[in-house]
VOGUTOR-23127 format. One record per residue (C-alpha): residue in one letter; z, x, y. Coordinates in steps of 0.1 Angstrom, whole numbers, plus 2048, in hexadecimal, padded with zeros to 3 digits. Last residue first. Layout:
  r    Z    X    Y
  A    Z    X    Y
...
! end
This chain:
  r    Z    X    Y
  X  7A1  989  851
  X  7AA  99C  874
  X  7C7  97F  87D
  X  7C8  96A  89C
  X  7DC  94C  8A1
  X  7D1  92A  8B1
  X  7E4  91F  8C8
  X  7CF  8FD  8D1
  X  7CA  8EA  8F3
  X  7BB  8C9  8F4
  X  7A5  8B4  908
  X  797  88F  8FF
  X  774  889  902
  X  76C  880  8DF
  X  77D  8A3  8D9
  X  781  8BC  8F4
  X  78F  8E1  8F2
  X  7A8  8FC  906
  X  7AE  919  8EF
  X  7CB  92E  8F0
  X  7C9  951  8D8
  X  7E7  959  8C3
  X  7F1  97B  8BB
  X  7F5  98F  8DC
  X  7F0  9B3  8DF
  X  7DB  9B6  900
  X  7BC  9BD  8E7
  X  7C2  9A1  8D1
  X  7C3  98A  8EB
  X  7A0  99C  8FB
  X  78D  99A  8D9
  X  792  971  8D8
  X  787  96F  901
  X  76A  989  8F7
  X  75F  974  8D5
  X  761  955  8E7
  X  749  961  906
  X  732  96C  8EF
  X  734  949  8DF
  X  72A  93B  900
  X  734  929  91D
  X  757  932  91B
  X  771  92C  938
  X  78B  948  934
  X  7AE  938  936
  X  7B8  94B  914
  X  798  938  908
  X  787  91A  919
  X  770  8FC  916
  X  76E  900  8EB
  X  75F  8DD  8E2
  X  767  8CD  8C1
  X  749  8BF  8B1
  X  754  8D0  890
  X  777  8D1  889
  X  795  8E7  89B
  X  7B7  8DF  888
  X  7CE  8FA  88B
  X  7C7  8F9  861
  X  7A3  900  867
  X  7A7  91C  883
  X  7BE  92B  872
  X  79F  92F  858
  X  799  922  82F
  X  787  906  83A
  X  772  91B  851
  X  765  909  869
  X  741  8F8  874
  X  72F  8F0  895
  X  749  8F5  8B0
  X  737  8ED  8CF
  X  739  90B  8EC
  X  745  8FC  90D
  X  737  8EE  931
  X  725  8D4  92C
  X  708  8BC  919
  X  6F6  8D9  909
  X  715  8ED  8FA
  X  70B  90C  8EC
  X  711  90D  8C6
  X  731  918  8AF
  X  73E  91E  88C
  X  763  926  886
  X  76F  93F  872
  X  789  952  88A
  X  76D  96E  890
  X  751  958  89D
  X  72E  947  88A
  X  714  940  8A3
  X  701  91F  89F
  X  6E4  918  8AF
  X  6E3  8F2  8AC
  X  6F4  8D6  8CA
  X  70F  8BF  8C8
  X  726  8AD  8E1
  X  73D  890  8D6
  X  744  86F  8E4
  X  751  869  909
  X  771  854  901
  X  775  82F  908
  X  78C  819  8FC
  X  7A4  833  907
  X  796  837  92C
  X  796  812  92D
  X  7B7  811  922
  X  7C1  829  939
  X  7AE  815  959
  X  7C1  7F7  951
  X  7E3  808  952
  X  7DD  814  977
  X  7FB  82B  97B
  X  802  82F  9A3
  X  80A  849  9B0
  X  822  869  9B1
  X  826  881  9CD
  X  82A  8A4  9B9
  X  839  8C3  9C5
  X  834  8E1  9B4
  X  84A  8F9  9A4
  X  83B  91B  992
  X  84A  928  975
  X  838  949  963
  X  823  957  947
  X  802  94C  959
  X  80B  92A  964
  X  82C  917  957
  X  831  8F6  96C
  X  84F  8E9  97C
  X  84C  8CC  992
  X  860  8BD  9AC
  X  859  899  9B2
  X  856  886  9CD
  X  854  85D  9CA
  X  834  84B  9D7
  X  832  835  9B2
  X  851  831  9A9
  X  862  845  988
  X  868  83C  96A
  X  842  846  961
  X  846  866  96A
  X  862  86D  951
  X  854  857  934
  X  836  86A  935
  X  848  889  938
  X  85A  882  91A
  X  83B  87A  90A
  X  82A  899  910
  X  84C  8B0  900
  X  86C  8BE  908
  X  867  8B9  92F
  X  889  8C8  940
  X  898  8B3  95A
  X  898  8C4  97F
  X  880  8AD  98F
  X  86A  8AF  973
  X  871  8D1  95C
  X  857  8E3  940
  X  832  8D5  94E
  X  81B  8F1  939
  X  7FE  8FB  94E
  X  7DB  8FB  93D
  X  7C8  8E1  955
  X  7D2  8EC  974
  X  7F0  8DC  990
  X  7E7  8E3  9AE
  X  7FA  8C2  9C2
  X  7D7  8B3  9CA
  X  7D2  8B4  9A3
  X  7F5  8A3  998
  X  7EF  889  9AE
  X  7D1  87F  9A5
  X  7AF  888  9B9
  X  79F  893  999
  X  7AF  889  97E
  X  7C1  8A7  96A
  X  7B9  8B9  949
  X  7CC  8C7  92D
  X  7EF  8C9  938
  X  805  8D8  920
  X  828  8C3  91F
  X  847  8DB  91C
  X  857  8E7  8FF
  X  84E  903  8E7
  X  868  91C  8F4
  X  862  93F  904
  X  842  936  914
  X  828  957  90E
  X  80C  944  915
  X  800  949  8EF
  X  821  947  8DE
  X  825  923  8F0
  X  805  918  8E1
  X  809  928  8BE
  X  830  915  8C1
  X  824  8F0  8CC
  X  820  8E6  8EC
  X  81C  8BE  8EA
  X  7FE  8B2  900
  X  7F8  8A5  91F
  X  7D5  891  934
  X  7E4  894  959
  X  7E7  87D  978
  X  806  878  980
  X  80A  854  988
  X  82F  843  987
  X  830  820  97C
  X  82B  7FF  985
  X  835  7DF  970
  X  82C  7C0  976
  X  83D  798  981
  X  846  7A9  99E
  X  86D  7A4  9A3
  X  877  797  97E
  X  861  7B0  972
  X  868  7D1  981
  X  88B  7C9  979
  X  881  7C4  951
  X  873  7DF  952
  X  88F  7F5  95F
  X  8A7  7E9  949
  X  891  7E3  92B
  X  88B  809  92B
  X  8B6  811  930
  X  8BE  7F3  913
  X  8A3  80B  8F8
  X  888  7F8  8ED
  X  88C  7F1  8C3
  X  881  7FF  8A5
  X  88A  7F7  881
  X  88C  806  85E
  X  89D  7FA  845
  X  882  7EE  82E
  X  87E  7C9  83C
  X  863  7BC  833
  X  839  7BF  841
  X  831  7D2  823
  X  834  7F6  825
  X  84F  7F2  840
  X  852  804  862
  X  860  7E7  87A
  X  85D  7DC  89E
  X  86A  7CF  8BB
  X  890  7C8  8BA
  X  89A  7CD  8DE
  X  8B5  7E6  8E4
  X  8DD  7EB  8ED
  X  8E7  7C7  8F6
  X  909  7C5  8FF
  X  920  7B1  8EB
  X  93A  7D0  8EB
  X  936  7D4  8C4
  X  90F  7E3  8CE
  X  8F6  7CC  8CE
  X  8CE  7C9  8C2
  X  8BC  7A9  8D5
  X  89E  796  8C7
  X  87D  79D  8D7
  X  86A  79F  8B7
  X  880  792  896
  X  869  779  88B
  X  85B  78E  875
  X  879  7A5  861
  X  891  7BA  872
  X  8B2  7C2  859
  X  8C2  7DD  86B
  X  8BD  7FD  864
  X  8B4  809  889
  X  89F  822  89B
  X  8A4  821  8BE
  X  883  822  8CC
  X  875  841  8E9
  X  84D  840  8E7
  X  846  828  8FB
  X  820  82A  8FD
  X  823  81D  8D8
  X  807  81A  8BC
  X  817  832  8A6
  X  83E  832  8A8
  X  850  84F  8C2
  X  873  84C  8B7
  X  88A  85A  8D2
  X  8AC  84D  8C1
  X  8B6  84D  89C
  X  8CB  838  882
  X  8DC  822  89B
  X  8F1  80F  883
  X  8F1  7ED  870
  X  8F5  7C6  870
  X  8E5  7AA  86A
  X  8E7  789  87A
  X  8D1  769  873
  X  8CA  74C  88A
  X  8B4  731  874
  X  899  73F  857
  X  877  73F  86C
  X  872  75E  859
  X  88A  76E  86F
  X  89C  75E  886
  X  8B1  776  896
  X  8D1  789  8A4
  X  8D4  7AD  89C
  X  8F9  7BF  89C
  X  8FA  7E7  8A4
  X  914  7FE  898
  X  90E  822  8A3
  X  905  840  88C
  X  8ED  84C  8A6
  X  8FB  846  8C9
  X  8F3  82C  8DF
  X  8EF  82E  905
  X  907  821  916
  X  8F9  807  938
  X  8F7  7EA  91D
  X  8DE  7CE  925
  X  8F5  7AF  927
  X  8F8  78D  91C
  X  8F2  767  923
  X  8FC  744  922
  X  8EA  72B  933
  X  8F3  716  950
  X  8D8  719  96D
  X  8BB  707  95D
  X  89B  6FA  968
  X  882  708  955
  X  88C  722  93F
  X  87E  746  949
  X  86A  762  93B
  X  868  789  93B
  X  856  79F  923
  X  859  7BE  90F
  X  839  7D2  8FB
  X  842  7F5  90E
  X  820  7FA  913
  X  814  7D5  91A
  X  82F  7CB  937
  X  830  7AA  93C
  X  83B  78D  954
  X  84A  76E  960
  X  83F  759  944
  X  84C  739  94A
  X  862  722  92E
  X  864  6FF  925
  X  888  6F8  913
  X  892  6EC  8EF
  X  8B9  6E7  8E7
  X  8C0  6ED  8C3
  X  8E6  701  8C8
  X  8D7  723  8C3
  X  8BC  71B  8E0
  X  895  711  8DB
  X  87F  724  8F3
  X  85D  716  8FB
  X  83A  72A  908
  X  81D  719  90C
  X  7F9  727  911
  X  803  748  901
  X  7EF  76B  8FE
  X  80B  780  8F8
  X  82A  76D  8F8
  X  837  781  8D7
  X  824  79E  8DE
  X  832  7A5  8F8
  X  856  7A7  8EF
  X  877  790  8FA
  X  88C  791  91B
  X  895  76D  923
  X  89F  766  94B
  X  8AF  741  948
  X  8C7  739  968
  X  8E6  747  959
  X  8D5  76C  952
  X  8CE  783  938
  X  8C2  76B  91C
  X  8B4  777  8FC
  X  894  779  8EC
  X  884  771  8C6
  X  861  76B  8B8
  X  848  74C  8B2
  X  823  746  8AF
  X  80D  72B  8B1
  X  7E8  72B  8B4
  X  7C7  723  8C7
  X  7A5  730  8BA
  X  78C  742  8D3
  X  769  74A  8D5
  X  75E  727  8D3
  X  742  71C  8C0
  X  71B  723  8BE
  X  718  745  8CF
  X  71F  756  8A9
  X  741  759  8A7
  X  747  73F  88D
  X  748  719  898
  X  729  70D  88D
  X  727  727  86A
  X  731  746  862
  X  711  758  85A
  X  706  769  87C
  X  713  788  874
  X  734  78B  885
  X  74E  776  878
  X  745  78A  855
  X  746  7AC  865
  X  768  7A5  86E
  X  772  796  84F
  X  765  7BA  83C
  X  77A  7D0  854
  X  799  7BB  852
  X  796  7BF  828
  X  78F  7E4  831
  X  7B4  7ED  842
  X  7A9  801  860
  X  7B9  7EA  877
  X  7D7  7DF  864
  X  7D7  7BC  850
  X  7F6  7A6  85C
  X  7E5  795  874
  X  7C7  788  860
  X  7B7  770  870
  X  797  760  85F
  X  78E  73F  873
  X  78C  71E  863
  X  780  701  87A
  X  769  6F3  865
  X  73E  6EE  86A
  X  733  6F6  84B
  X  744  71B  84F
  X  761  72E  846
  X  767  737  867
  X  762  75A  878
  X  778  77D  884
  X  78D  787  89C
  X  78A  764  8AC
  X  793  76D  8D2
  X  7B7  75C  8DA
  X  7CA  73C  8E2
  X  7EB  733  8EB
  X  80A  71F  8DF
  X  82B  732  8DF
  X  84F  72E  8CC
  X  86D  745  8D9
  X  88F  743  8CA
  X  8AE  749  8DB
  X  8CC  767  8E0
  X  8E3  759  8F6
  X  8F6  742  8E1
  X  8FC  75E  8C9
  X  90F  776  8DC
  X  935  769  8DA
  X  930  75A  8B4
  X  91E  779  8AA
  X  93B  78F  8B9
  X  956  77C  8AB
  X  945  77A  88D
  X  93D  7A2  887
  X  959  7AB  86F
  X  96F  7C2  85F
  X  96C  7D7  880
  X  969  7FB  887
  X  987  7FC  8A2
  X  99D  816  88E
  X  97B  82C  88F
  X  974  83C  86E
  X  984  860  86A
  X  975  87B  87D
  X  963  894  86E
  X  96B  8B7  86D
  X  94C  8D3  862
  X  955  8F1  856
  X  93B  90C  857
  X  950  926  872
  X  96F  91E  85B
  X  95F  927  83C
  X  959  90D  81F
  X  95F  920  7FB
  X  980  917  7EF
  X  985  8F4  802
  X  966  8ED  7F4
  X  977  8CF  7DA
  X  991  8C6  7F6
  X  976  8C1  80E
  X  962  8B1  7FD
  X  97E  894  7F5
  X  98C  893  81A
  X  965  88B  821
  X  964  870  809
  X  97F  85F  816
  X  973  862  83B
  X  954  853  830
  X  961  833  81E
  X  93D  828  817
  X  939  809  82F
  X  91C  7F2  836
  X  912  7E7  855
  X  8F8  7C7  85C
  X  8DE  7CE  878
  X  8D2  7AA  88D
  X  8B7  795  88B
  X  8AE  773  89B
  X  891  75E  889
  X  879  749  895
  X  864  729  882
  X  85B  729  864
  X  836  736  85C
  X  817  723  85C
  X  814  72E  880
  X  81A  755  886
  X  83C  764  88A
  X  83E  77E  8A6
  X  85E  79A  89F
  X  84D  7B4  889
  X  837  7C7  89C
  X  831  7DA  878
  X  831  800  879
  X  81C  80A  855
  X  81C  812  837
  X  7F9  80C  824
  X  800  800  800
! end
């Protein structure tokens, strides 16, 4: 079976209705078992090794009740009506059966085949053929909570995604109308309100941030199953899941399941620590494995959205990747952290400012960058027109700069996603010295990397054919004489990895690749 992370909180129609989830705890008598070990190594643990661990907690409770009882009337259940573009076609003879298969991945090839089906002509009056609608309505359900007496609901996205009408049913039955205030696609969180209320119970977003190991308590309806709690710990923070511009999830292993999306995760305070969002699961259940959005990012969207119904964010203006150690070893950066920037917009920020494609970003405004996304989320906290000092690394050395930030247009990066510049190719080839195969570059600046070794550095650092080399040790290279002199002058000046600036599909990378004389 293809694994996979799961948006596992919106319930499609045909399926019960929503579901509130929360993490269930389990106890193992740790602190027994670690008087136990120690006893039994007491002969060969040293006292520089010896780890002491606290006994349990004399507050960990014996029961979550009074806390379910005090936070479950806030937490609600979201159904929506709406309509969207038929993925794929009808059955045909004239019925209103579209295929829609929201539970099959992208690449999986069943999707593959039903799309091509809806879109060959053969489906029939109502298929996707310019003889029926383009759209099918349906119905769809998730979780939220409340965060305010007069009806604000924080729930995800994708659960309001899309919807004509949007109602919230309570814990105690009551049904109420509800507006969609706003959204905010690349953290997947959204803000509605009740009609005409000024009563209702609510929480709070905790200011603490949650430790691993912590207790946390889901409330949900999953599988259309009533108000459900379940209850378990914080097993890791910072996840970066595939498919996310977020990039920074709790990971929790409490039981999340569909129907589950926008419900709240608290700690034993009542407060709510993260937004249940998503689930990594082989099979669309429950496996133990959980994301949600961290309190402090629904905080500041969730601001952003009650006063402007959107989102902005701080504007940079630079394409980043992860240093990793050949990159670091080759610019002579002590540590592999930072985020490399491989190109910038013209007229961004980040250009008029003198920051070059090549420098590594290592501090923001005094804050060290461990990575690209962490200086993603960085920039992106802050507002557009703020100042920012930053910290590059140029030519074996720190340099600050000062950055006036703009405006992130999110529709433009999706464009630019959606559409790469496709590769560059050309004949006469030129095999190098760190077995990889290359031609000029007709289309550009660049030689084009025909062929590779598959038994080279270059191989396993991952360079593949249609990859353009733009630039070597900072040397621009336009053709594979100009390679072979940037290669022999690392060598010569004593270094051992080599960095090479390249484009794929559009998109520019740097690689460390390592040099050796086989």
């Amino acid at each position: 079976m293809n694994k996979g992370i799961v948006k596992g909180a919106r319930r499609w129609a045909g399926a019960s209705a929503l579901a509130l989830a929360v993490a269930v705890p389990v106890a193992f008598g740790y602190g027994v078992w670690n008087q136990s070990a120690k006893a039994q190594n007491n002969a060969t643990i040293t006292e520089a090794s010896q780890i002491s661990v606290p006994s349990v907690a004399p507050n960990a409770p014996a029961s979550f009740a009074d806390l379910v009882e005090a936070v479950k009337p806030a937490v609600v259940s979201i159904t929506v009506e709406g309509s969207q573009p038929i993925p794929g076609g009808s059955m045909g003879g004239g019925q209103d059966y579209y295929f829609n298969f929201p539970d099959l991945p992208p690449g999986n090839p069943l999707r593959k085949f039903f799309d091509q089906f809806g879109q060959d002509g053969q489906q029939g009056q109502n298929g996707r053929n310019g003889q029926g609608p383009a759209t099918r309505k349906f119905e769809a359900a998730g979780s939220g909570f409340l965060i305010s007496s007069d009806g604000y609901v924080v729930t995800n996205n994708h659960v309001v995604n899309d919807a004509t009408k949007i109602t919230v049913v309570m814990d105690n039955g009551d049904r109420h109308d509800a507006t969609l205030i706003g959204t905010d696609p690349r953290t997947d969180l959204a803000l509605i309100k009740l009609d005409g209320v000024n009563d209702m119970p609510f929480v709070t977003l905790s200011d603490a941030e949650p430790r691993v190991g912590d207790w946390v308590v889901a409330v949900g309806n999953p599988f259309g199953l009533g108000g459900s709690v379940t209850a378990g710990i914080v097993s890791a923070r910072g996840r970066d899941i595939s498919g996310s511009q977020t990039g920074d999830f709790l990971q929790i292993d409490a039981a999340i399941n569909r129907g589950n999306s926008g419900g709240p995760a608290f700690n034993l305070d009542g407060q709510v620590v993260g937004v249940n969002s998503a689930i990594f699961s082989p099979n669309g259940g429950n496996v133990g494995i959980a994301f949600a959005i961290p309190s402090s990012i629904v905080k500041q969207v969730v601001t952003q959205l009650k006063e402007n119904g959107h989102v902005t964010r701080g504007f940079l203006g630079v394409n980043i990747q992860d240093v990793t150690p050949d990159i670091a070893d080759s610019v002579g950066l002590p540590t592999a952290r930072g985020a490399l920037v491989t190109e910038t917009t013209d007229g961004a920020p980040a250009a008029k400012a003198g920051v070059k494609s090549g420098d590594i970003v290592v501090e923001v405004d005094g804050e060290p960058v461990d990575n690209a996304l962490a200086l993603s989320r960085m920039i992106g906290a802050k507002a557009p027109g703020t100042n920012v000092k930053v910290v590059i690394w140029r030519d074996g050395a720190k340099k600050e700069l000062t950055v006036t930030l703009d405006t992130l247009n999110e529709q433009k990066v999706a464009e630019d996603q959606q559409n790469p510049t496709p590769p560059q190719t050309v004949p006469g080839p030129v095999e190098s010295s760190v077995g990889i195969t290359v031609v000029p570059n007709d289309n550009g600046p660049g030689i084009v990397v025909q062929d590779v070794n598959q038994d080279s550095t270059a191989a396993s650092k991952g360079l593949a054919p249609g990859d353009v080399i733009i630039e070597t040790d900072g040397k621009t290279i336009n053709s594979a004489d100009d390679f072979e002199k940037a290669i022999s002058a690392v060598r010569d000046s004593g270094r051992s990895t080599a960095l090479i600036k390249t484009s794929r599909n559009g998109n520019i990378r740097f690689v460390g690749l390592p040099l050796n004389d086989k």
